[in-house]
N, CA, C and O atoms as CSV, one atom per row, in Angstrom:
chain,resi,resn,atom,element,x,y,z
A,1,UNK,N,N,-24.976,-0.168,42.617
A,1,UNK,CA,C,-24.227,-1.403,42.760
A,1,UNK,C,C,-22.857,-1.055,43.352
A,1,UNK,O,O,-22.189,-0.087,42.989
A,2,UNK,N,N,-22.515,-1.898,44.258
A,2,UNK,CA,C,-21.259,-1.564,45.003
A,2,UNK,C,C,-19.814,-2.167,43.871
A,2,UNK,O,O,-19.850,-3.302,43.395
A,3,UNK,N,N,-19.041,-1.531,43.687
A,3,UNK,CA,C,-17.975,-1.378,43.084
A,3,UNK,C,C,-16.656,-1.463,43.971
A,3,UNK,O,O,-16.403,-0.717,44.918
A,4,UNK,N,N,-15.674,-2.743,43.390
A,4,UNK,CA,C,-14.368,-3.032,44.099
A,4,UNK,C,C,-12.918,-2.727,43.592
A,4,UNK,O,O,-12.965,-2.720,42.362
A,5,UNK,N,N,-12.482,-2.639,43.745
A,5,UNK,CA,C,-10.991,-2.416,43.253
A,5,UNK,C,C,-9.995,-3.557,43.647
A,5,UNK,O,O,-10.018,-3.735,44.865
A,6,UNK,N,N,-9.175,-4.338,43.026
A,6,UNK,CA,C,-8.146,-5.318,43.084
A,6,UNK,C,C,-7.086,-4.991,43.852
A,6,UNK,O,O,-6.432,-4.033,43.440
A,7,UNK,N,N,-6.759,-5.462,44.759
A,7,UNK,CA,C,-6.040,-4.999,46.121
A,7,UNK,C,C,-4.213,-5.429,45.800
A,7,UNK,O,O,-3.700,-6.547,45.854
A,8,UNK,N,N,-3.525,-4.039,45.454
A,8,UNK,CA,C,-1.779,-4.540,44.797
A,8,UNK,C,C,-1.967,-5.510,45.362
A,8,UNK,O,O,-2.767,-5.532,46.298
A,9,UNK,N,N,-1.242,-6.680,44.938
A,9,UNK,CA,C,-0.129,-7.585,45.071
A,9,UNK,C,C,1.057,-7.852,43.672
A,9,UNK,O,O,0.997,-7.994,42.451
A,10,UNK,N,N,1.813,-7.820,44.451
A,10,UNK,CA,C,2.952,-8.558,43.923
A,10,UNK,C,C,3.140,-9.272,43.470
A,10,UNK,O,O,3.470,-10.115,44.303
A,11,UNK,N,N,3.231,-9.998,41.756
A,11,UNK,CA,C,3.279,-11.674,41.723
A,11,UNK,C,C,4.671,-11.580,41.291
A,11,UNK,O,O,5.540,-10.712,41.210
A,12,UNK,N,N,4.518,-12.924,41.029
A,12,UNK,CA,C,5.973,-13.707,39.819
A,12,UNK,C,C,4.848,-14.136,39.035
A,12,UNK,O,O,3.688,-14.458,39.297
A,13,UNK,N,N,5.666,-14.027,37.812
A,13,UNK,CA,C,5.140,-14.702,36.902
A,13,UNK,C,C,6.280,-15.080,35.361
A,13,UNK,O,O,7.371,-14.541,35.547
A,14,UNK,N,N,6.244,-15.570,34.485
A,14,UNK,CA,C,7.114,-16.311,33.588
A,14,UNK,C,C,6.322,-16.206,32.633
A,14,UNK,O,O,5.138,-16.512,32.768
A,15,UNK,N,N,6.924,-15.661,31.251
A,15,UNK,CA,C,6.246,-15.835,29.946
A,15,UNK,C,C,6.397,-17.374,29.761
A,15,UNK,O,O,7.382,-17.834,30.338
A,16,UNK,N,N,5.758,-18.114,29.196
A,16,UNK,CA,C,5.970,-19.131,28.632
A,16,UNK,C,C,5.464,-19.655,26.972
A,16,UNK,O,O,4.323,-19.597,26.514
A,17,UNK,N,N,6.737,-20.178,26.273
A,17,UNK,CA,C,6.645,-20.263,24.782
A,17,UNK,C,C,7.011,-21.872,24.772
A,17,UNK,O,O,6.838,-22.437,23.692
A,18,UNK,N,N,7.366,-22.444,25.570
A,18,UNK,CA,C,8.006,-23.558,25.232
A,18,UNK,C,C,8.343,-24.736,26.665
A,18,UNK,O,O,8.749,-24.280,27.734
A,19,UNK,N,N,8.107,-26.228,26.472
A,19,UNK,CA,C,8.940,-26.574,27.617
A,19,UNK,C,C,9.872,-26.328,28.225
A,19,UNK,O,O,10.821,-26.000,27.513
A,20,UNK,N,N,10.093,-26.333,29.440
A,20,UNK,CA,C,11.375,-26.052,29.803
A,20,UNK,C,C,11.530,-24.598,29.985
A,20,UNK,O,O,12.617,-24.210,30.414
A,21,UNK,N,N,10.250,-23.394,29.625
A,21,UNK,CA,C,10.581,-22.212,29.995
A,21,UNK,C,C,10.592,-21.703,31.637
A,21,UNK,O,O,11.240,-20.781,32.133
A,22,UNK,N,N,9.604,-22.678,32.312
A,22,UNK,CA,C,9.487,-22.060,33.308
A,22,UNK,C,C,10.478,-22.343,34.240
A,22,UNK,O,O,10.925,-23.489,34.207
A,23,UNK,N,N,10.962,-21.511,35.128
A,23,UNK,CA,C,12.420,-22.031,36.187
A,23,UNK,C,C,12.238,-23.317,37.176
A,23,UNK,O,O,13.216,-23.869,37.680
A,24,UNK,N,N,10.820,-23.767,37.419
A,24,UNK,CA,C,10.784,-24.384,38.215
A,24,UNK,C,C,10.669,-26.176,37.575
A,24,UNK,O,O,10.520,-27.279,38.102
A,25,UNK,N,N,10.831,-25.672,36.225
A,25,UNK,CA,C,10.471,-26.599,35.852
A,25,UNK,C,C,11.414,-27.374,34.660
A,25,UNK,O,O,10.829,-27.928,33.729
A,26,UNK,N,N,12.956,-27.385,34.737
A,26,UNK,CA,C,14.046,-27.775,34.447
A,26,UNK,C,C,14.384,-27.881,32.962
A,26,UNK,O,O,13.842,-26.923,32.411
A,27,UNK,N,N,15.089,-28.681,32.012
A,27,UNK,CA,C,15.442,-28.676,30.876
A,27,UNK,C,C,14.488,-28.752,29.755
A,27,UNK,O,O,14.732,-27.547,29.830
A,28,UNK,N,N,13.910,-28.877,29.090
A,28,UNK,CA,C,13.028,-28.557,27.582
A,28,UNK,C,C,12.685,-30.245,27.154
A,28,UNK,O,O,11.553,-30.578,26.802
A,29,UNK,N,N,13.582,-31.012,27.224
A,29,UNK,CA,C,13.382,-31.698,26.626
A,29,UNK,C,C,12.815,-33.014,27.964
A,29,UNK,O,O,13.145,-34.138,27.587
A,30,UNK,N,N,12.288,-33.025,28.952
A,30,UNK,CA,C,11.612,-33.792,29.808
A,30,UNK,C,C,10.558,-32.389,30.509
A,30,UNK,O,O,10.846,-31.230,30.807
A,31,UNK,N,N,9.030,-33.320,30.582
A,31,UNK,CA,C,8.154,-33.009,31.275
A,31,UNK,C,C,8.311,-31.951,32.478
A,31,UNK,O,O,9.154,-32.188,33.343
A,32,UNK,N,N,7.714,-31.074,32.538
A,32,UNK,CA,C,8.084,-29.880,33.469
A,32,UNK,C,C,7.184,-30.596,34.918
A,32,UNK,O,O,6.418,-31.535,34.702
A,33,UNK,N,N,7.351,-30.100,36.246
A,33,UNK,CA,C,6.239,-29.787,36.955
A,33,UNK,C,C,4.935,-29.108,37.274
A,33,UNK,O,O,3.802,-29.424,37.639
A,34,UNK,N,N,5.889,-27.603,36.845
A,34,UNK,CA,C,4.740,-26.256,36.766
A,34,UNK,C,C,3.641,-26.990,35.108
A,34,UNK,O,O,2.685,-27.762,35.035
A,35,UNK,N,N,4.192,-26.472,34.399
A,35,UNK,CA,C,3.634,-26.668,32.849
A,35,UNK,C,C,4.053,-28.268,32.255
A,35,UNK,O,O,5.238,-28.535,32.051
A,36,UNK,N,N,3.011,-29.240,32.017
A,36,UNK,CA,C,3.155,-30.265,31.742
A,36,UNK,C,C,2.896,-30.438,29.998
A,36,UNK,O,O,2.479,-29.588,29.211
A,37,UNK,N,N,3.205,-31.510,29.802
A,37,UNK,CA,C,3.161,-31.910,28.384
A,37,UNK,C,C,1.392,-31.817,27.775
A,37,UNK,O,O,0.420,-32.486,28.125
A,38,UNK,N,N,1.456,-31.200,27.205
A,38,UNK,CA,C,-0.376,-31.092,26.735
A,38,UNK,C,C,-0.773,-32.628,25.894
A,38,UNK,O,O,-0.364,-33.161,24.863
A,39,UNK,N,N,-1.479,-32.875,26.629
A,39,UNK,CA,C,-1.707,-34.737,26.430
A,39,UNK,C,C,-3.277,-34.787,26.119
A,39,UNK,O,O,-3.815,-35.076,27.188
A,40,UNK,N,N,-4.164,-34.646,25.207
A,40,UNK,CA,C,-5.346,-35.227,24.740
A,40,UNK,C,C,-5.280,-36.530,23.782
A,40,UNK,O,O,-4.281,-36.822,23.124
A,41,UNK,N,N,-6.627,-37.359,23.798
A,41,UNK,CA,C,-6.311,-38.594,23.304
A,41,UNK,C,C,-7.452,-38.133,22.207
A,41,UNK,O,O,-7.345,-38.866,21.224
A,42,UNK,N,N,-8.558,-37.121,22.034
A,42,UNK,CA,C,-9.282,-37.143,20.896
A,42,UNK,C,C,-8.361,-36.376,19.878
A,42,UNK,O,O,-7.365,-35.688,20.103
A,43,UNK,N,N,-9.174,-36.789,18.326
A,43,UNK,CA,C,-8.678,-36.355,17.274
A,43,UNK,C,C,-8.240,-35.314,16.925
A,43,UNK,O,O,-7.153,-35.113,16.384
A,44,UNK,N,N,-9.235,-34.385,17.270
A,44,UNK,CA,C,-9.204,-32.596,16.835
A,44,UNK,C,C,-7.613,-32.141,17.808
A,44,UNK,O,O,-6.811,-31.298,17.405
A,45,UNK,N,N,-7.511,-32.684,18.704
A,45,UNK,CA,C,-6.292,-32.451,19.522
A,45,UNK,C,C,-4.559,-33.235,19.185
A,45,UNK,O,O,-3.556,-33.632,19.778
A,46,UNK,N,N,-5.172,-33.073,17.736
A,46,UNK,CA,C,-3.952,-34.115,17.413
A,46,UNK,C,C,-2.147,-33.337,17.355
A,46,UNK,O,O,-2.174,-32.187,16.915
A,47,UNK,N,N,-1.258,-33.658,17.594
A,47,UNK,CA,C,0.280,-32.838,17.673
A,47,UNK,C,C,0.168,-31.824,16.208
A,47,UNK,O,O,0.787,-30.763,16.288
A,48,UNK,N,N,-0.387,-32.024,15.232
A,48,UNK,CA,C,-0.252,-30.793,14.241
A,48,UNK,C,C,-1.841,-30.374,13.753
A,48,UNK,O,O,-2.255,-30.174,12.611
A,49,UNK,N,N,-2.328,-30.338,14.625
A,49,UNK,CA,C,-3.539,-29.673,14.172
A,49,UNK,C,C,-2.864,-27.899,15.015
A,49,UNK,O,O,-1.903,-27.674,15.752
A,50,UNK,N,N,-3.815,-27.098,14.492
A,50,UNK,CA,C,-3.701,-25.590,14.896
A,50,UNK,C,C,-4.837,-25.768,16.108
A,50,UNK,O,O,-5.616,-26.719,16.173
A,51,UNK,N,N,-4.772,-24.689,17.028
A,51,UNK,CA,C,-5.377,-24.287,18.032
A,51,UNK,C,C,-6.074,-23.322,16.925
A,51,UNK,O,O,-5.562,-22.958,15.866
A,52,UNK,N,N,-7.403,-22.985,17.438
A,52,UNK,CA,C,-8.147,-22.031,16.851
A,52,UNK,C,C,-7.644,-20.753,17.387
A,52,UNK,O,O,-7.021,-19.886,16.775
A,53,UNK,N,N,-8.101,-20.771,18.938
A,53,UNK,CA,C,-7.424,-19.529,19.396
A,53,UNK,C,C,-5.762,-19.152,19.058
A,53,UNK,O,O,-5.641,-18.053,18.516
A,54,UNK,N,N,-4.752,-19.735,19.245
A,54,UNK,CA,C,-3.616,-18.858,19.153
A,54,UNK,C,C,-2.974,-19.299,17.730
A,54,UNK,O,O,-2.055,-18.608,17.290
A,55,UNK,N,N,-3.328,-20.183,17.152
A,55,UNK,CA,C,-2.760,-20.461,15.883
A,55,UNK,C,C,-1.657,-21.635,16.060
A,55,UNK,O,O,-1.468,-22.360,15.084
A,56,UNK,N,N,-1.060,-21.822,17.017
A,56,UNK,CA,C,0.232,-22.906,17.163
A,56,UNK,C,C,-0.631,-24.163,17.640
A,56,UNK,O,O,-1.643,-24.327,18.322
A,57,UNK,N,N,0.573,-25.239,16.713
A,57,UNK,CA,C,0.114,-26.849,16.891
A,57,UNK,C,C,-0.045,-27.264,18.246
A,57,UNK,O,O,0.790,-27.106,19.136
A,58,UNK,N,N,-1.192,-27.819,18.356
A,58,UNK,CA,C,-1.360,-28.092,19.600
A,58,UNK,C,C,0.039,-29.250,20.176
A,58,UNK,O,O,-0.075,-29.731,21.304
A,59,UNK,N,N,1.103,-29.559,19.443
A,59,UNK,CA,C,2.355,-29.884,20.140
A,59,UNK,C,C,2.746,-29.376,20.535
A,59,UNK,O,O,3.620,-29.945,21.190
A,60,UNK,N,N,2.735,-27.920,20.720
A,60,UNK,CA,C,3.573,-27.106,21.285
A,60,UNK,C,C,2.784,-26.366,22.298
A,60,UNK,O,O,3.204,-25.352,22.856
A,61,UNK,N,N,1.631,-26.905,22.515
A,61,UNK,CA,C,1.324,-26.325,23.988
A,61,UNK,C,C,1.799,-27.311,25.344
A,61,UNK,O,O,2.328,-28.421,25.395
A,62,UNK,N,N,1.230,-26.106,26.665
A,62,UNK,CA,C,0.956,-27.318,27.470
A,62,UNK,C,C,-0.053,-27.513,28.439
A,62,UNK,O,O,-1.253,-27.379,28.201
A,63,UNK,N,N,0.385,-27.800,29.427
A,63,UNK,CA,C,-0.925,-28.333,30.235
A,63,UNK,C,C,-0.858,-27.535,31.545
A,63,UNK,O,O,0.352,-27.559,31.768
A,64,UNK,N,N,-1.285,-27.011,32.302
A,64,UNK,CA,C,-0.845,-26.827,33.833
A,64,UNK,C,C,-2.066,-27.239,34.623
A,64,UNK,O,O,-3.120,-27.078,34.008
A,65,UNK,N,N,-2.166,-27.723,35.815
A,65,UNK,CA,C,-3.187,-28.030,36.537
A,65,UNK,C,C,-3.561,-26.490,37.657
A,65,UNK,O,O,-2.680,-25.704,38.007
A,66,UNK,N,N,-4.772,-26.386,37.975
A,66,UNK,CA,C,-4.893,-25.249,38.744
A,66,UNK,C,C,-5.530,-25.594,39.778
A,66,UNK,O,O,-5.165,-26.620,40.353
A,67,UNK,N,N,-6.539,-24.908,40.240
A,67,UNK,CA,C,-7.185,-24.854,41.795
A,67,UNK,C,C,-8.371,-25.296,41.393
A,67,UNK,O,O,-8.915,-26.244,41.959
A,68,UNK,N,N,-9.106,-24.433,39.999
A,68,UNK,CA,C,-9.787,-24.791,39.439
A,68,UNK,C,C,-10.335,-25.887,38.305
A,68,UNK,O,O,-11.399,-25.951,37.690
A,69,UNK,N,N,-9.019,-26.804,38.302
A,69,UNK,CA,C,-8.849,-27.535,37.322
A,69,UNK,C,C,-7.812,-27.542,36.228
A,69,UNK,O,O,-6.947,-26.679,36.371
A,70,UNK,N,N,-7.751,-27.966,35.648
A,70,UNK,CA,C,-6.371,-28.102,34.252
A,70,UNK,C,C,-6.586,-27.170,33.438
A,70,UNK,O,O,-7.662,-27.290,32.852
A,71,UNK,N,N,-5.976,-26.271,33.164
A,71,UNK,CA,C,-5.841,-25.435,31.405
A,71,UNK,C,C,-5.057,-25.574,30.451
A,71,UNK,O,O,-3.937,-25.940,30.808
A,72,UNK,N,N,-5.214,-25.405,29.195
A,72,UNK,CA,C,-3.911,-25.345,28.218
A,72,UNK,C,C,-3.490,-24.245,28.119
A,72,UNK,O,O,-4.219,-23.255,28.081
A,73,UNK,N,N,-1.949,-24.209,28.046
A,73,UNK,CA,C,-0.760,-23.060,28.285
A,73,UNK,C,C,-0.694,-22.700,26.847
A,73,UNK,O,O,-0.540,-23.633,26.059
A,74,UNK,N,N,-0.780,-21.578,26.415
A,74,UNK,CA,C,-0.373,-21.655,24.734
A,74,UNK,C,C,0.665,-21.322,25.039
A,74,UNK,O,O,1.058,-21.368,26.205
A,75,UNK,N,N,1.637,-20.740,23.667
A,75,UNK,CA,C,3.039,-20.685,23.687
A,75,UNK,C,C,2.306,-18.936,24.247
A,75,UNK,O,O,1.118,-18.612,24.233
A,76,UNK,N,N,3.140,-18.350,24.555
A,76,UNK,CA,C,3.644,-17.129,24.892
A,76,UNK,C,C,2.191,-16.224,26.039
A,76,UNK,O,O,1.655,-15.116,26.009
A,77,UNK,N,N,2.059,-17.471,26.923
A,77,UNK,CA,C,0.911,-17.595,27.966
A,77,UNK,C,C,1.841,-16.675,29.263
A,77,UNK,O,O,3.033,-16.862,29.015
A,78,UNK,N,N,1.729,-16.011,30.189
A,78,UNK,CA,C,2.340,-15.685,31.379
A,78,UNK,C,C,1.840,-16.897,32.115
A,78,UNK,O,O,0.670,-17.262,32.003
A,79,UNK,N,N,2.638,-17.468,32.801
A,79,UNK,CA,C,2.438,-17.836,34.035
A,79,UNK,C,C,2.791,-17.461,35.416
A,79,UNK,O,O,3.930,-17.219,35.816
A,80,UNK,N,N,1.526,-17.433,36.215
A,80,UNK,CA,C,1.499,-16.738,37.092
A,80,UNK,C,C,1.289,-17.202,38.420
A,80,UNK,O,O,0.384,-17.969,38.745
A,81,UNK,N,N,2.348,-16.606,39.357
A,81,UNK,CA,C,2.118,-17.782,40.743
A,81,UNK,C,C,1.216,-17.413,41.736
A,81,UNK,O,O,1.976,-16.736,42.428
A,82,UNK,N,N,0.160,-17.372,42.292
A,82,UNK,CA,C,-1.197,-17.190,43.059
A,82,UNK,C,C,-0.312,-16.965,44.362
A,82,UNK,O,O,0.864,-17.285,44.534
A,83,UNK,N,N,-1.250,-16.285,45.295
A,83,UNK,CA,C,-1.238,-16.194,46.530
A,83,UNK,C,C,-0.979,-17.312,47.613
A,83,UNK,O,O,-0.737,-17.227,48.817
A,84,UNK,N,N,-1.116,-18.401,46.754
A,84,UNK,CA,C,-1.342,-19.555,48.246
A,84,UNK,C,C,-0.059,-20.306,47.509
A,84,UNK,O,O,0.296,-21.323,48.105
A,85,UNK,N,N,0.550,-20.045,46.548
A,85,UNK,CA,C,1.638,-20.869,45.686
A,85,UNK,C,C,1.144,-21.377,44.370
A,85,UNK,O,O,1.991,-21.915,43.656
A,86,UNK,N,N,0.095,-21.309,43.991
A,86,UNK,CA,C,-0.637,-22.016,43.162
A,86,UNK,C,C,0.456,-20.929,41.920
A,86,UNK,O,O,1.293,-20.031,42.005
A,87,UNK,N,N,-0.424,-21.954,40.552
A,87,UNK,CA,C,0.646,-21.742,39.635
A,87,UNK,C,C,-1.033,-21.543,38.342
A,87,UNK,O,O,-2.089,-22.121,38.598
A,88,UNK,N,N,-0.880,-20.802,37.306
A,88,UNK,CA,C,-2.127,-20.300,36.331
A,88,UNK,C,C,-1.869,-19.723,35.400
A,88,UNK,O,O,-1.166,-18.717,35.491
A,89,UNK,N,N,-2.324,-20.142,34.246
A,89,UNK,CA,C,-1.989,-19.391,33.314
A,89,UNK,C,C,-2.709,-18.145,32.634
A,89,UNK,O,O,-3.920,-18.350,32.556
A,90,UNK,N,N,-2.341,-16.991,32.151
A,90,UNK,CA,C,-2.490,-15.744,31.732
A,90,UNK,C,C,-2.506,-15.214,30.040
A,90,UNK,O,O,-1.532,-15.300,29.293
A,91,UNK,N,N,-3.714,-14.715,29.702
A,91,UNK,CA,C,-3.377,-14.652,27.690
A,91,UNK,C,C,-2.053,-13.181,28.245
A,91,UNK,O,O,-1.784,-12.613,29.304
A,92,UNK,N,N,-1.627,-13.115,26.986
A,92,UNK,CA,C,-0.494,-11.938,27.376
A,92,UNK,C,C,-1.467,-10.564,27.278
A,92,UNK,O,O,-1.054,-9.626,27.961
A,93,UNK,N,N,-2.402,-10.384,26.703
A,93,UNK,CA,C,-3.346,-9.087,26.254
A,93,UNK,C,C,-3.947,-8.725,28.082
A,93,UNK,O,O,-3.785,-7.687,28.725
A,94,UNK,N,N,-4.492,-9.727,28.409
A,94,UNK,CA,C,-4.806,-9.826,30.127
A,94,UNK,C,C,-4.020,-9.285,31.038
A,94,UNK,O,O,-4.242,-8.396,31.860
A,95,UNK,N,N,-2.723,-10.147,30.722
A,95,UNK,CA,C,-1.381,-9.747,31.628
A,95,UNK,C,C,-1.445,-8.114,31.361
A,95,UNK,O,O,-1.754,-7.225,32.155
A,96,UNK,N,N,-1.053,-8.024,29.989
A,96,UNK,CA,C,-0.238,-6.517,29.744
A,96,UNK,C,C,-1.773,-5.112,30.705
A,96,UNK,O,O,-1.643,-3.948,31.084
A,97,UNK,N,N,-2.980,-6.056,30.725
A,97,UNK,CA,C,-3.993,-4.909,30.859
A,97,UNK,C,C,-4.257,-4.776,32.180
A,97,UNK,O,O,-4.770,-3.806,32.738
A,98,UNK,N,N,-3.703,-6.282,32.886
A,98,UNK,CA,C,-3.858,-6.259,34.336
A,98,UNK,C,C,-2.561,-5.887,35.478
A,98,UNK,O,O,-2.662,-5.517,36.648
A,99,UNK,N,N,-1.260,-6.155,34.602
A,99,UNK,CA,C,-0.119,-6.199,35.791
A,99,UNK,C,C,0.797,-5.116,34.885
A,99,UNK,O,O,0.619,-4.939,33.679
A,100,UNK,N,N,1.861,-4.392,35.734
A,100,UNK,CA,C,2.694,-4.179,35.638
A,100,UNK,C,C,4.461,-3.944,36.325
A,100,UNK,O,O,4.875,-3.587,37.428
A,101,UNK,N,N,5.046,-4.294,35.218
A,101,UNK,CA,C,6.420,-4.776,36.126
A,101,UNK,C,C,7.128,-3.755,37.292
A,101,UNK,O,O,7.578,-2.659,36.958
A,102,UNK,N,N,7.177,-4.273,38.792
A,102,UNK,CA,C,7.654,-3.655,39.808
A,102,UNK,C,C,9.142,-3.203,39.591
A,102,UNK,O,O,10.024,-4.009,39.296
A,103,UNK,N,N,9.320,-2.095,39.728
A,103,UNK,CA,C,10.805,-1.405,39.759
A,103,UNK,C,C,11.362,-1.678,40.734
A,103,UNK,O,O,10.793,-1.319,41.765
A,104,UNK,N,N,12.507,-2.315,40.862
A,104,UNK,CA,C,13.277,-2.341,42.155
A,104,UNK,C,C,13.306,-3.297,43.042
A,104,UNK,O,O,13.989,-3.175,44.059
């Protein structure tokens, strides 16, 4: 089986814990662009229920839209800016196993 290797690039990317973390996306307390307000209307998705996966109330996530569709941002998600500008979110265990920070 033929075998590939991930070709460097360079990203940006932004931890994100909270509205308002990402730069492009202004003060905390109004709706970002990049990372939006995490908005479900069923029950299980209610502002103080826990996320199974990361443990924090699903109020405190958020939303980002992708190429592939919408994901939820947990708190302390990288976000990461794609090749074409696109914007995605990252678990930090992924990040730390896939990227590392450019010197200089």
């Amino acid at each position: 089986m033929p075998r590939y290797r991930k070709r460097p690039v360079e990203i940006d990317a932004h931890q994100w814990h909270q509205n308002g973390d990402h730069p492009q996306d202004g003060p905390a307390n109004r709706e970002g662009q990049v990372v939006r307000y995490f908005r479900r209307p069923e029950p299980e998705y209610s502002g103080q229920t826990a996320h199974d996966l990361c443990g924090h109330i699903w109020h405190d996530h958020g939303w980002i839209d992708t190429l592939e569709g919408g994901h939820t941002v947990c708190p302390g998600d990288w976000i990461i800016t794609g090749v074409q500008g696109e914007f995605y979110p990252c678990k930090p265990d992924i990040f730390a196993a896939t990227y590392e920070l450019v010197e200089g």
